[in-house]
C-alpha positions in Angstrom: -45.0 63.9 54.1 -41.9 64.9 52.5 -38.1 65.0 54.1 -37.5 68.5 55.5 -34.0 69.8 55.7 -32.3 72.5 57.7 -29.3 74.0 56.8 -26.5 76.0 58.9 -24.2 78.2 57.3 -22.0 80.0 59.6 -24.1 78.5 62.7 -27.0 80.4 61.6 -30.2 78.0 60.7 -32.5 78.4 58.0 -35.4 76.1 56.8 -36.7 73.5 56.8 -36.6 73.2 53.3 -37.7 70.0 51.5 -34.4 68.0 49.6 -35.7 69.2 46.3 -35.7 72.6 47.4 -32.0 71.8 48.6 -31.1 70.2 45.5 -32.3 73.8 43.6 -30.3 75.5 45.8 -27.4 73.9 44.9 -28.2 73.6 41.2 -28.3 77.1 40.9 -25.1 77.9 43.0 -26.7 79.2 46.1 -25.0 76.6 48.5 -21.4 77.3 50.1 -18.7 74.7 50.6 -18.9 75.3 54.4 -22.6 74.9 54.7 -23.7 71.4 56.9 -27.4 70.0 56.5 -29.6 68.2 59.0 -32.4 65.9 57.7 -35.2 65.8 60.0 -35.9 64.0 62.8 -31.7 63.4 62.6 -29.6 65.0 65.3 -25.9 64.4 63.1 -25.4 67.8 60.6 -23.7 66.9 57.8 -21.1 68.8 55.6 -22.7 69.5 52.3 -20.1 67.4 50.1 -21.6 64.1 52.1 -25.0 65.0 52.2 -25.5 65.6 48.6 -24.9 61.9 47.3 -27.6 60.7 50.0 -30.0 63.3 48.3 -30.1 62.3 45.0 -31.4 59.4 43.5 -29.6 57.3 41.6 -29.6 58.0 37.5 -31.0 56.1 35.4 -29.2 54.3 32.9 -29.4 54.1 29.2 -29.1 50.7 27.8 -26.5 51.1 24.6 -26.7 48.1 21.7 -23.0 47.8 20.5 -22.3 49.0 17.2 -21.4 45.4 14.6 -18.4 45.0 13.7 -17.1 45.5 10.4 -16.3 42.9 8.1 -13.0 43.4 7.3 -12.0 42.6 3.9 -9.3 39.6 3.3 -5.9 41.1 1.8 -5.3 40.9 -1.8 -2.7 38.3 -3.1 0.1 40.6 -5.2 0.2 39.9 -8.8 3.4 37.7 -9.5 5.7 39.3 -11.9 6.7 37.6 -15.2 
């Protein structure tokens, strides 16, 4: 079964939505800095900003090869003048 969520805004509930739902809302600006979220089966709301990072996985990273260096060239000896 997935994670349900409830949310409070202004002491008003709403839900449960699932975290991905959440995760929507929030992509596409529908969450308010003053909005707290309770994960089921957890008495503790917590304040948006905090609950967020527990939400989302972690990304994945992307391994990089570093570029070779360049051979750098050895300076030229100046031409002696006669």
């Amino acid at each position: 079964m997935k994670s349900l969520v409830t949310l409070s805004r202004a002491f008003v509930e709403f839900g449960p939505f699932t975290k991905a739902e959440i995760l929507d809302f929030n992509k596409r600006g529908l969450l308010q800095d003053t909005d707290h979220l309770r994960d089921e089966g957890s008495d503790a709301w917590l304040h948006l900003a905090d609950w967020l990072p527990t939400a989302q996985p972690a990304p994945k990273l992307k391994v990089v090869k570093a570029p070779k260096a360049a051979k750098v060239a050895a300076p030229k000896k100046a031409k002696k003048a006669a």
